[in-house]
Steps between C-alpha positions, in 0.01 A plus 500: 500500500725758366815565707680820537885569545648361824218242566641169586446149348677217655854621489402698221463894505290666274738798287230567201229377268578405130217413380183286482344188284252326444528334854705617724694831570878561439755615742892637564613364854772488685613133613600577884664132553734552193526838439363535087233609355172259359193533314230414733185360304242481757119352378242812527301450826180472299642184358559324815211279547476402102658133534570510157662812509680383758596145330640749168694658773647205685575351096703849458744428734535094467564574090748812570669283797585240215690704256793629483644723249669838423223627299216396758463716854578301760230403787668517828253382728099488604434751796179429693374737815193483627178534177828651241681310292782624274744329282888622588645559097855620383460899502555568091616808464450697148185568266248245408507431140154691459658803613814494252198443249324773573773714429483386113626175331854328588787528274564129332830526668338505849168301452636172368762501792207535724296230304748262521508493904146481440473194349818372662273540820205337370723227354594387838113529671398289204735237564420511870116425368385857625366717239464894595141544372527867565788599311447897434770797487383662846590135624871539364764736623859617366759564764696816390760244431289305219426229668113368434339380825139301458242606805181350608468088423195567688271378211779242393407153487645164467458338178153380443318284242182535658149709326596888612406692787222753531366834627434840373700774387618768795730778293774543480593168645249260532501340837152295549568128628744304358372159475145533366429372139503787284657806675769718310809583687735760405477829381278550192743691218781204563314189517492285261221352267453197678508694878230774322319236431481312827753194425732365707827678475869361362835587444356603150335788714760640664696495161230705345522779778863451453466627203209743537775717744753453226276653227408792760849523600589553126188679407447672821139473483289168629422257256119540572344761704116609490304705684360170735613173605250299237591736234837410577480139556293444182832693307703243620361231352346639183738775396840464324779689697560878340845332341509931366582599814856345518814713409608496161846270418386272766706132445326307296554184748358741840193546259496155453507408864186741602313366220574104637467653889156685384317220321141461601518178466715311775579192314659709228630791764873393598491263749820523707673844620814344466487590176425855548842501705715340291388733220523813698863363617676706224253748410741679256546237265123560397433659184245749419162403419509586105220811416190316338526539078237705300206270383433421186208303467156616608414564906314175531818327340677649655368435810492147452873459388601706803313243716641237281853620531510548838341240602809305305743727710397406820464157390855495406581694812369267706660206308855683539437537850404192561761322335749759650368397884492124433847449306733780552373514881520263793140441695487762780590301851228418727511698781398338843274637748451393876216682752260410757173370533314549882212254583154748533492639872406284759563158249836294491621260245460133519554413179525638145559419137587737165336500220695283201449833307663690774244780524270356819584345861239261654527508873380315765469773785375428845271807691363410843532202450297472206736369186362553108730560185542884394619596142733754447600618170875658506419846338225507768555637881259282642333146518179391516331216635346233302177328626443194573816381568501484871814278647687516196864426500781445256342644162693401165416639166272330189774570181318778360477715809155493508407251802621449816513165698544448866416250776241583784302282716615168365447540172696644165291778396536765221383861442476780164783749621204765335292339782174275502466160727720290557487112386629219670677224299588236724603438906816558594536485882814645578598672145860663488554601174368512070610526146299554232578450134356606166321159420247568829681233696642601889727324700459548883599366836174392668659407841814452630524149464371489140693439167425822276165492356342566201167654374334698219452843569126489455471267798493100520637223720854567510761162415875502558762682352799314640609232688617507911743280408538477885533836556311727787337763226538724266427834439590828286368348190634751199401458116727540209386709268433165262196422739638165508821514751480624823726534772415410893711427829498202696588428851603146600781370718814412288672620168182557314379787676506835271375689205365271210341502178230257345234465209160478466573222252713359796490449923764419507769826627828623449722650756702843379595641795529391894366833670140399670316839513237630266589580118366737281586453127548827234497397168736673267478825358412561165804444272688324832610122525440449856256514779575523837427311770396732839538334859623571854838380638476582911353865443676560165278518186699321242476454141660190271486587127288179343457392152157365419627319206721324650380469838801576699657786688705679300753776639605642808236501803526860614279711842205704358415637889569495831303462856180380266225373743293224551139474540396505878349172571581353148885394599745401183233735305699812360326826482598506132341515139596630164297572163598380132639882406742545741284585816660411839290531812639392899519568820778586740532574864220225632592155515216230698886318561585737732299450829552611859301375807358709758329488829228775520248523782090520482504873387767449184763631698869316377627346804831383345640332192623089470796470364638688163275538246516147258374345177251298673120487398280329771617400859404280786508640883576187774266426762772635756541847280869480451579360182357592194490228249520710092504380122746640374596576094874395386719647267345258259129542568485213717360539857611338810377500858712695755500510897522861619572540890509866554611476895804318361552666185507171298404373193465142411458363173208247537453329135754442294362339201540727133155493470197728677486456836181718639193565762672388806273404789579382865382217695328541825816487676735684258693140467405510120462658160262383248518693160506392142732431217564480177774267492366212335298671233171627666425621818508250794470600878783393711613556846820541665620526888638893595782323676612418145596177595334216271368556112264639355172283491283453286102554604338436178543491148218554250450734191306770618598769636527516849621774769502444858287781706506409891606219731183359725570585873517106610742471231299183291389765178649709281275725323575549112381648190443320223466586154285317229378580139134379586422642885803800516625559833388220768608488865652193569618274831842291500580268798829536547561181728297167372414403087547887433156461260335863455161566627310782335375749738351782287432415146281723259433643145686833638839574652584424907871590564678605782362284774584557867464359788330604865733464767311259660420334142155470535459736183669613176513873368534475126416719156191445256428655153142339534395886515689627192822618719661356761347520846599325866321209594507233867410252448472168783731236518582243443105520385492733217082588518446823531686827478504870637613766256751733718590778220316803367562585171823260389782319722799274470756345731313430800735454837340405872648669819634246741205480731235464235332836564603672181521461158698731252498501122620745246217717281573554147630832594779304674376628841515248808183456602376360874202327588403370890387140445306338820448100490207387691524261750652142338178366260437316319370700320761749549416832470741782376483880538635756327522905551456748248879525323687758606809664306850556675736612254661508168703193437684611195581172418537376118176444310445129420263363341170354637536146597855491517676329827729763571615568885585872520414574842450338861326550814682493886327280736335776698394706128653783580774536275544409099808354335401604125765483181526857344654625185606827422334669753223811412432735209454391179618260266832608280363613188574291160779582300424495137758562258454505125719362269695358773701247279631799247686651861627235602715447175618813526 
């Protein structure tokens, strides 16, 4: 669409066209909100259905949004209205350097001026890993003041190592898609050998069109210029520039420089700008290039002593400029960069790991329910999927960046991050976290009761790693860079609780630090002493300075970030990773501690909130409806049980053991609380009285794991999950008065959690894998022959009205789902009947994962209201914060 005078964009009016390229269309407008004058580049209407156009556009203005710098134009904003898009850009005012060409070539006295902004400009891209790509004189301007101002990043690109892109040429700039092997980007007369050619393109490329516009500044001619684009192209990497066509007396060391800038050959061209800038820092001390002597031998000698002798120039150039740079010149700082990464529409983030080589981020993004890892490499604007790894959380990294692991149904699996099927290497029920070293050896937490675990990356029966040592578990396993030392955190009652370190020579673990959250270790930099140890205090990100010689902390513990989240339905699990080089990727503004319960009716309509919102991450609802029983996260990641009575405005602590404390659930006649703890080492139900009078008692002791679910209706049963390496998740029955011996009620090669009881306890709702996924099952009791599948296409978290009549479960999409149930008249046999399910409303609550016990919602007596645990409400997820280099600003 091309827009005349006076027509409106956003708050922007249209006050005249300046120009066009080789995508969009370039325009003076008036900002009516601040009152100054912008460049409006808005994407030709032709354009606006070409995704990849579109992606090249979207890349413009996330690369120009991340630097900042006199000599680059400024990007102001992204204006969208209705099918136009148009990037908001600092209005430059002044001739573009192909105009003052045109006019004839630059004095010395004004070009070098100008080429040193240039490259001061590209200096500070480069070490922001964003090359230009398209560097060209109509994409530079002068202000009449002097100052240099770069336009148009919108072929820029961060730093890649990967084989080239590809396309076809489309003079004068060559636009095709970006991210096909093979196409040439940039316009043909100042690309460089290797772009001509179809490579990938380096800082090497942009300082060859660096100094392509120097020669033409100096020459005022191009370099290479034929009569069409393959004439052209095949110039630039057969022909030797027309060195002629420079003024005479030019400084010998300015010579010097175009020759190193305009080497065909990028391992020999110069290979950092900064050393164009420091040379063109004091232009005037350059001498003039002396006037070649008469020769004296024959031509062919001649010839070959010329190439001789200046092939020993530049050598000795490049020698004096290297040495110059290395010892008469301090390293050039590392600048940091922070921006933003959105999860793909209609996705949010469960979980996500970076790359150790900093330049991908695996993550484990939920759609409809539907959960599979996507890869996303940084320079990239979007992620894609990879198949086959359906229910994938928690993805860490093989060394070499080349494979991904992650847990999903049970099992440890891993994946090519280029794609292919994915290979399981041993069961892991309840995974939470991997480390991988160099040797083909990962450490990982296959439950939550489990010492760490190890296993060879190509798949075995895994053995242990360390020892319990009467501990709960461990998790956040973290290799050293020796393969052999690795860190992990432990969580037991008492002193020994906190960030450790052990061998794989040795179980046995050292304690460094007392903070219980998750750790992720960054080795040190090249040339550094020390690493530095990564880890949450409350919602700080914190980092200790380590030495891995020595094995201690060594230095000041200092805050990285603040507000940094935690992974909804993983609690203690920070939304946190970092790469080898310097990569640091979280998440802020979403924490699963933060929960607030609310009352909504049939239709998803909030009837009112319980209470302020509170770090809590499963809660109980009393027969009677007025106290809510939660489990609750301390300052130290321990978790008690707390009374809530909203009428009253109370809160009563419930547990008070430094331990975890979790999945409250009510007797019959709200008298008592049976939940498990971890307070002697593994997880043992007890049960207490809500009066608080008496101590806590101990149901049963045993080392599997084991999480009550429901409370029979006559009061004799509890109903528990419990956990085994051989059968996974069976559904198990406790007397609680009597000899307290277990009775199995549902025990199988696949996973039953989450069992629940009818009100009038003739049956038991529960969850099955047997299909693949988890679906809702009744089942008769206390016979267990026989079942009725209630779900259609997945379920969890089954609850029963009061009466018996209905029976709600959540879909994988979260949504609360209804079914009439109709019990024939009393058997035996008894027969059960079940209506088609049919959906209420979106939940919202936290994802967890299938066959977890996790109470996040409950059902009124009559059914027609929902008390269900929300966190931070609709929309999407915050967006991940990465930030490069993130150590070098914070010792500024």
């Amino acid at each position: 669409m091309t827009f005349t005078p006076g027509h409106r964009l956003g708050p922007y009016e249209i006050l005249a066209p300046l120009g066009a390229g080789g995508m969009g269309e370039v325009y003076r407008a008036r900002d009516t909100r601040l009152g100054r004058d912008v460049a409006l580049k808005v994407l030709l209407e032709i354009f606006a259905r070409d995704a990849e156009r579109m992606a090249r556009f979207q890349r413009e203005a996330q690369l120009l949004a991340s630097l900042n710098h006199p000599n680059i134009a400024i990007l102001h904003g992204l204006e969208e209205s209705e099918s136009t898009r148009a990037l908001v850009m600092e209005m430059v005012e002044g001739p573009t350097l192909a105009q003052r060409i045109a006019d004839g070539p630059i004095p010395l006295d004004e070009a070098l001026p100008i080429a040193r902004q240039l490259a001061d400009a590209l200096e500070y891209a480069h070490d922001c890993a964003v090359i230009h790509r398209d560097l060209k004189p109509a994409n530079i301007k002068v202000t009449p003041q002097g100052n240099v101002k770069v336009l148009d990043f919108g072929l820029a690109k961060a730093l890649d190592d990967e084989p080239g892109q590809s396309g076809l040429p489309n003079s004068p700039t060559l636009s095709l898609a970006a991210t096909r092997v093979g196409v040439i980007l940039g316009t043909a007369a100042y690309m460089s050998p290797e772009q001509a050619k179809g490579k990938p393109a380096d800082r090497r490329s942009d300082i060859w069109a660096f100094g392509v516009v120097l020669f033409e500044m100096l020459a005022g001619r191009p370099v290479y210029s034929s009569e069409t684009v393959p004439e052209t192209l095949a110039s630039v990497m057969k022909e030797e520039p027309p060195w002629e066509a420079l003024p005479a007396g030019l400084p010998a060391p300015i010579g010097k420089l175009l020759r190193r800038c305009l080497d065909k050959d990028s391992r020999h061209r110069l290979q950092a700008i900064g050393e164009a800038r420091i040379l063109l820092e004091d232009p005037l001390a350059a001498s003039p290039e002396p006037a070649p002597r008469p020769a004296a031998a024959s031509p062919q000698s001649a010839r070959r002593l010329a190439a001789l002798a200046g092939a020993l120039v530049l050598a000795v150039a490049a020698l004096a400029a290297l040495a110059f740079v290395h010892f008469r010149e301090a390293a050039p700082a590392e600048r940091a960069v922070r921006f933003s990464v959105a999860a793909p529409a209609k996705t949010s983030v469960y979980t996500f790991a970076v790359s150790p080589d900093g330049r991908y981020l695996a993550l484990a993004l939920e759609a409809e329910g539907k959960r599979q890892l996507w890869l996303r490499p940084l320079d990239a604007l979007e992620a894609q999927p990879l198949p086959g790894t359906d229910d994938a959380i928690i993805p860490f990294w093989s060394p070499d960046s080349r494979h991904i692991a992650f847990f999903a149904q049970g099992k440890l699996r891993k994946i090519a991050a280029a794609g292919g099927p994915a290979q399981t290497l041993c069961d892991a029920a309840a995974g939470r976290a991997g480390t991988w070293n160099r040797d083909g050896v990962i450490l990982f937490n296959p439950s939550l009761t489990d010492a760490l675990q190890r296993v060879s990356a190509a798949g075995g029966v895994p053995s242990p790693a360390s020892r319990l040592e009467g501990g709960l578990y461990q998790r956040s396993p973290a290799f050293l860079p020796d393969g052999r030392h690795f860190f992990y955190t432990t969580f037991r009652a008492g002193e020994q609780s906190g960030i450790h370190w052990a061998s794989l020579d040795s179980q046995a673990g050292r304690r460094v630090l007392a903070d219980r959250s998750t750790t992720v270790y960054v080795p040190p930099a090249p040339g550094e002493r020390l690493g530095h140890l990564l880890f949450p205090r409350e919602t700080t990100l914190m980092a200790q300075p380590f030495d891995p010689k020595t094995m201690q902390p060594d230095g000041e513990l200092f805050p990285v970030a603040e507000q940094v989240s935690f992974y909804a339905g993983l609690p203690g699990i920070a939304a946190v990773s970092a790469s080898d080089n310097g990569v640091l990727v979280f998440q802020t503004g979403r924490s699963s501690r933060e929960s607030q319960l609310v009352w909504y009716d049939r239709a998803g309509k909030a009837l009112g909130q319980v209470g302020p919102p509170d770090r809590f991450i499963e809660f109980a609802l009393s027969p009677d409806e007025r106290t809510v029983a939660e489990s609750r996260s301390g300052a130290s990641s321990n978790f008690d049980i707390w009374l809530r009575e909203p009428s009253r405005g109370v809160d009563t602590r419930f547990t008070h053991h430094p331990s975890v404390n979790q999945s409250p659930v009510w007797s019959p006649d709200g008298r008592r609380l049976a939940f498990f703890s971890s307070r002697s080492g593994q997880l043992n139900l007890y049960v207490k009285e809500t009066s608080g009078s008496g101590q806590d008692e101990l149901l049963l002791r045993s080392p599997e794991l084991k999480i009550p679910s429901d409370w029979s209706p006559d009061g004799r049963f509890l109903l528990y999950l419990s956990r085994s390496a051989k059968t996974g998740g069976d559904l198990m029955l406790l007397p609680v008065d009597g000899d307290r011996k277990p009775v199995v009620f549902l025990q199988t090669e696949f996973n039953e959690t989450q069992g629940q009881f009818s009100s009038d306890g003739r049956w038991i709702a529960y969850a099955s894998d047997e299909s693949g996924r988890n679906e809702i099952y009744v089942r008769p009791f206390p016979a267990s022959s026989g079942k009725r599948k209630i779900s259609a296409g997945g379920g969890q978290h089954p609850r029963w009205r009061r009466d018996g009549k209905e029976l709600f479960y959540l879909a994988p999409d979260r949504k609360l789902m209804a079914v009439a149930v109709k019990v024939a008249a009393a058997g035996p046999p008894a027969v059960f009947e079940a209506a088609a399910p049919q959906a209420l409303f979106d939940t919202r609550v936290p994802f967890i994962p299938p066959g977890f016990v996790r109470h996040n919602y409950a059902v009124a007596a009559d059914g027609k209201r929902f008390l269900i645990s929300t966190t931070g409400g609709e929309g999407p997820d915050a967006p991940l914060t990465v930030w490069l280099n993130w150590l070098a600003a914070l010792k500024k």
